[in-house]
N, C-alpha and C positions, 0 to 999 in steps of 0.2 A: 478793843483792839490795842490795848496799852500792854497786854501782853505778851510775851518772846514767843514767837513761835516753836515748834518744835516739831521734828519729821513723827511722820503715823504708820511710820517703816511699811510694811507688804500690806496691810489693811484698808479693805476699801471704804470710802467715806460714808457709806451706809452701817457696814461695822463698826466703826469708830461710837455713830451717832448713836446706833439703839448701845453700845457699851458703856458711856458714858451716863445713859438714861437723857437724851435730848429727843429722841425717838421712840416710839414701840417697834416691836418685830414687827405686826400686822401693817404699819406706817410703810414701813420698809419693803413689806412685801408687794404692798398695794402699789409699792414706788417702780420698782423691781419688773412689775408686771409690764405697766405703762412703758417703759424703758423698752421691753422687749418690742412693742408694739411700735414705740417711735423712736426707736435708734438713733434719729437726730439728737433729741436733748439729752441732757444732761440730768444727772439724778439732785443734784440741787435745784433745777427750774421745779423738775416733778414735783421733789418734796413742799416746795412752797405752794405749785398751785393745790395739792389736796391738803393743805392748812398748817401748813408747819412753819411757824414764825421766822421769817427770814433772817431776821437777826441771828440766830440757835446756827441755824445753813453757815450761814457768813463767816461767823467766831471759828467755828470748826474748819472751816476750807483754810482760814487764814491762821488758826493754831497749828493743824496738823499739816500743814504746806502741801492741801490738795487741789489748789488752785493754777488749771492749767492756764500757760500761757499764751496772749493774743494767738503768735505765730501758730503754735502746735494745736489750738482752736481750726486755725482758715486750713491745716493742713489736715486735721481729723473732718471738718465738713468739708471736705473736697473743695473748699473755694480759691487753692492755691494749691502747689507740686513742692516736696520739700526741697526740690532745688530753686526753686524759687522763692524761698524760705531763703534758706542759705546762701544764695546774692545778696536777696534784701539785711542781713544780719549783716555782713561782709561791706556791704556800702553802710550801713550804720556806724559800725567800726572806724570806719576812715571820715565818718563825718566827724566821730570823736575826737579822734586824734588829731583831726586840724585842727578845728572850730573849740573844741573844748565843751562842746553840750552836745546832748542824746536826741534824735529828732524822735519822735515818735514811730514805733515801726509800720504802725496801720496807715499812717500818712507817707510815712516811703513808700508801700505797697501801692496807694492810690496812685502816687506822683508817677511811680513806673508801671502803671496799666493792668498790674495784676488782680487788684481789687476796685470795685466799687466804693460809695461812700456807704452805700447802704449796707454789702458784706462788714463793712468795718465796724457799723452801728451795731446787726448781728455778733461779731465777735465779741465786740466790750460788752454786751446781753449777758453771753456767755460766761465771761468772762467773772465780771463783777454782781452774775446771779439777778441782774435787775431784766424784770420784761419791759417789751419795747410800747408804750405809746405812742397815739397819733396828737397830736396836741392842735392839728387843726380848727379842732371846733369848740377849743375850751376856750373858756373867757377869764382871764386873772381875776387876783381879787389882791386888791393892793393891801386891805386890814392883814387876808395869810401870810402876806409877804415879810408883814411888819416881825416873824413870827422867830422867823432867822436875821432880820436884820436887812431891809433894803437894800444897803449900799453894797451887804455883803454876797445877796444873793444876786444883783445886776452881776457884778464881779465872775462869782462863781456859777453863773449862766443855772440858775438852779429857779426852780419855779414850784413853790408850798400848794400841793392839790390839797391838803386837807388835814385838820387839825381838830383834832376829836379828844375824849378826855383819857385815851389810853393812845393814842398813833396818831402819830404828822407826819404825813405822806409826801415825799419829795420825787421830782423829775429832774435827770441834770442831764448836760449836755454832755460833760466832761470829765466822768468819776476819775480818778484817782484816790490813791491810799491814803494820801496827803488830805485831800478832802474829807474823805470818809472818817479818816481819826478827829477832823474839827468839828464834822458835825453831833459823831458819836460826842464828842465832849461838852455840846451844845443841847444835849437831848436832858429835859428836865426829869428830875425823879418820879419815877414810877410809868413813865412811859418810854414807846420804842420807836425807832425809824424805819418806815417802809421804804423803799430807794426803786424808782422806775428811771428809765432812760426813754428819749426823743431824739430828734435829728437836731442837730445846732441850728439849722435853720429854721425851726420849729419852735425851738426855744426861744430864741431871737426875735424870731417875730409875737410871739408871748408876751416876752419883755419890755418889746418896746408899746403892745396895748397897755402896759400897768403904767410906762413913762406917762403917755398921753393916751387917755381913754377915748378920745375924741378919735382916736384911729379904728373904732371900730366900725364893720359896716354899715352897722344901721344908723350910723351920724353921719354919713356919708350921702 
């Protein structure tokens, strides 16, 4: 992710990918198909789940700038009206201009009754190409944690499913770009980053069995 992006002008990001050679056609087509069928997703979820290393998805959405945005997400799955959009942008705006910081837009949408937490979990899905786990039934492992760095990953509300000799599998609460370039730069040679999403409060509660293991139920 260290480098500049660049538009992928009229082409769509399945062109791009078998262009470049990050795909085959038959990838594509196979992708292509699925698409017509579930019109909801997106062709980067497809492409991952029939084996296309999500990293390869990622670099391409964020070199060729085909990464559509939260808003124009909840307004493509019908979970919001584009004028509903466009308030919410419009009171973003004016919170800038006072306050001098950007609230989040998914968190305006919640605050004014247009969204769920859960559409909004969906959107960043979408979003940043990570599928949605349930983390309720997982049990941390404080050695995976050690993997990213503890302190860092309490912080970064990030939780290490698994650490093999080619992929270490993360779950965050709260992806941003910001994050994703520190982990990208955290990932040792010759292996990749798989990247899932949970609910914060999913996460949270994860986090705090690694604090004190003594919180889980069967010590209870």
């Amino acid at each position: 992710m260290e480098i500049k992006s660049k538009s992928g002008g009229d082409k769509t990001l399945g062109q791009l990918l078998v262009e470049k050679g990050l795909i085959r056609q038959e990838q594509l087509d196979q992708a292509l198909k699925i698409k017509d069928e579930q019109p909801g997703k997106y062709l980067g979820e497809i492409l991952f789940e029939i084996g296309v290393p999500q990293e390869k998805i990622n670099r391409a959405l964020y070199y060729f700038n085909k990464r559509k945005s939260i808003g124009e997400i909840l307004v493509d799955q019908k979970m919001i009206t584009r004028e509903q959009l466009e308030e919410a942008l419009s009171k973003q705006k004016k919170i800038k201009e006072k306050w001098g910081h950007t609230r989040p837009l998914g968190l305006l949408l919640i605050e004014m009754g247009y969204i769920n937490s859960r559409g909004y979990l969906t959107a960043l899905s979408k979003h940043f190409n990570m599928p949605i786990l349930s983390m309720k039934d997982y049990q941390p492992n404080t050695q995976l944690q050690k993997v990213l760095g503890e302190r860092y990953a309490m912080e970064r509300k990030i939780i290490v499913l698994e650490n093999s000799a080619k992929t270490i599998k993360l779950v965050l609460a709260e992806p941003s770009t910001q994050i994703m370039e520190e982990l990208q730069k955290a990932v040792p040679p010759g292996k990749t980053m798989e990247y899932y999403l949970a609910s914060y409060s999913e996460i949270e509660e994860s986090l705090r069995k690694v604090a004190d293991p003594f919180s889980f139920t069967q010590y209870r």
